[in-house]
C-alpha positions, 0 to 999 in steps of 0.5 A: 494548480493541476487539477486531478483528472481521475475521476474522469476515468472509469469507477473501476479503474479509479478503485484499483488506483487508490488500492495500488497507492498504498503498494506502489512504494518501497517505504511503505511495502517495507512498513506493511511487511514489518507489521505483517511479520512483527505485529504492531510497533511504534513509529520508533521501531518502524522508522529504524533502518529506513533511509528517510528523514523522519519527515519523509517517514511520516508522510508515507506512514499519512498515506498508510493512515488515509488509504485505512491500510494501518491502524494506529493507537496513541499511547502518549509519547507513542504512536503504534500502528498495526496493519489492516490485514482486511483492508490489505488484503482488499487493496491486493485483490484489486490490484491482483485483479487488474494484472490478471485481466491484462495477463488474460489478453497477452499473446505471450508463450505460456512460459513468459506469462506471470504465475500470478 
């Protein structure tokens, strides 16, 4: 079995890391929008529309549970979840924070460089 090797790397760069997992897929980019625009829905409402078995589904939705970037309540038979605006926004600092460190070091025109 692999064993991870990221911790091997520096704290920094493991922190921006974990912040960019949550973003780094278009299931759940689509979830967070869904709840940043709709406010909490159930898995129900969540899952309608998305290409994924519900399996599938609910890994990404574990994922968004583990990386604290959505809250949920059981309401039984429903779970709702509702995004972490804080948290969220904490995970896009971090990550905003690395690219504008690698922007700062291109040697790029000015116009090709990112308005970030």
């Amino acid at each position: 079995m692999l064993q991870s090797k990221a911790h091997l790397y520096p704290e920094r760069d493991q922190l921006i890391s974990l912040s960019a997992m949550p973003l780094i897929h278009p299931t759940r980019l689509e979830v967070m929008r869904q709840l940043s625009i709709e406010g909490p829905l159930s898995v129900q409402q969540l899952a309608k529309g998305h290409p994924l078995t519900k399996p599938a589904f609910s890994q990404h939705l574990d994922l968004l549970r583990k990386k604290d970037v959505v809250n949920y309540t059981v309401y039984h038979p429903y779970i709702i979840y509702e995004l972490d605006i804080q948290r969220f926004q904490e995970a896009c600092n971090y990550v905003l924070m690395y690219f504008r460190e690698i922007q700062a070091g291109w040697a790029l025109p000015e116009k090709l460089i990112l308005n970030m």
